[in-house]
N, C-alpha and C positions, 0 to 999 in steps of 0.2 A: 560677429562671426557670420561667414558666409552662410546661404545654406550645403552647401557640397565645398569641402575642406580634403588637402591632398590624401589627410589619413584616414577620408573615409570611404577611400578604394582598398578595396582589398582582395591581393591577388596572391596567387602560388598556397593557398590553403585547401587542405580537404576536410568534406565534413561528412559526419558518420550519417546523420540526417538532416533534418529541414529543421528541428528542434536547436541543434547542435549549432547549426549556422545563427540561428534567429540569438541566441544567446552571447554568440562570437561578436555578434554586432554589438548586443547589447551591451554587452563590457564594454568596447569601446564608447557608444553614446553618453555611457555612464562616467567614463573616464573625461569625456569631451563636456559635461555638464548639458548634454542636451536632453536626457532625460534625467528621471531621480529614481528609477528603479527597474531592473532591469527584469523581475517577474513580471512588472506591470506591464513592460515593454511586448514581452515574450507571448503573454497571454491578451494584450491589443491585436497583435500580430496571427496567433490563433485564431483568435473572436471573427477576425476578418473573413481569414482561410477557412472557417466553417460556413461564409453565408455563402461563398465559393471561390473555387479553386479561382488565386494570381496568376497559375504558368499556363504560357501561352506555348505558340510553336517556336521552333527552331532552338527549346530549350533555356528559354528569358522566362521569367518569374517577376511580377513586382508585385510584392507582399508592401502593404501599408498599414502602419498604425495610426489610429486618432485617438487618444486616450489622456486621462487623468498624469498620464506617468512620462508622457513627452513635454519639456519645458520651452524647445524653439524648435522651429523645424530645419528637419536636415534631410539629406537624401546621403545614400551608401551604395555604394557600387561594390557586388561582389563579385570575382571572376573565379568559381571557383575548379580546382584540379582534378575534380569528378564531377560527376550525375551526380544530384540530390533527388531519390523518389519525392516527387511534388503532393501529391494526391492519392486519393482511393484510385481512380482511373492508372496509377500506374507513371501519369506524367513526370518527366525527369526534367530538371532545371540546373546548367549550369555557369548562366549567366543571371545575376540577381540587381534590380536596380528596385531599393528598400527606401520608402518614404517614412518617414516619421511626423509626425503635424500635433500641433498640441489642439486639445478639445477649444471647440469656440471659432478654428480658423478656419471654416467650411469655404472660404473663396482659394486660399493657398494651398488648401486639399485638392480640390477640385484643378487650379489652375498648374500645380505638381505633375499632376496623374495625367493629364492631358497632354501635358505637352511631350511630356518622358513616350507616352505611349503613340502621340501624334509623329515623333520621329522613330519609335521602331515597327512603324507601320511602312518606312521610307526604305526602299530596299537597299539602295545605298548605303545607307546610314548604317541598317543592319548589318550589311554586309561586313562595312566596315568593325563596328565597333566589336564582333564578333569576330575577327581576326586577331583582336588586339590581347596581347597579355602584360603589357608593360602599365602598370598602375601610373606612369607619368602619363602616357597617353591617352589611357581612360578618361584621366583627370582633363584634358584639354578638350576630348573629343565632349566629354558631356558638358563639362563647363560653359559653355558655348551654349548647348541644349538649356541648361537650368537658369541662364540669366539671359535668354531672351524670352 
């Protein structure tokens, strides 16, 4: 399995909050066999977002788990159909690029997050991929991004 798979774009959804979404995912992870539990996911995904706030500007988020309860790594791409309050600060997130990493793999953590966040530092790139609402596009624009 890849680590970014077509159905782990996920577009035209809304969500009530950040809680809501992290859970939406986790269904799917759970369904996909990348993780084995989608509390543990949920609350990896917290654990993180308390040592500090994932969302950044222009409304991109990328929340990351490394925990007991992720079994491969994946990445997720949310596009979603509103703001999600990000933070205490009020931050809104409506583009979400969600790593998942199992405990142990601190080089594929590290080398995920970097590169994800080395191209949306590229304005181009932003530009683009923040245009896009079509999940087949998503799916090519980052693909692209995850296996170089």
């Amino acid at each position: 399995m890849a680590i970014l798979e077509k159905n782990q774009i996920i577009t035209g959804e809304k969500f009530e909050n950040k809680e809501a979404l992290f859970k939406y995912v986790g269904k799917i992870a759970l369904e996909n066999g990348i993780i084995n539990s989608v509390d543990g996911f949920v609350e990896g995904l917290f654990e993180r977002e308390r040592e500090m706030s994932t969302c950044f500007e222009d409304g991109i988020a990328i929340p990351h788990c490394r925990n007991a309860s992720v079994k491969t790594a994946a990445v997720f791409i949310v596009r979603s159909m509103n703001a999600v309050e990000w933070d205490a600060q009020h931050n809104q997130a409506d583009f979400i690029v969600l790593l998942a990493v199992p405990m142990g793999e601190n080089d594929t953590h590290i080398n995920l997050l970097s590169c994800v966040a080395r191209k949306l530092v590229d304005e181009t790139f932003k530009k683009k991929i923040l245009a896009l609402t079509d999940a087949g596009e998503l799916y090519l624009s980052f693909n692209e991004v995850i296996t170089k």
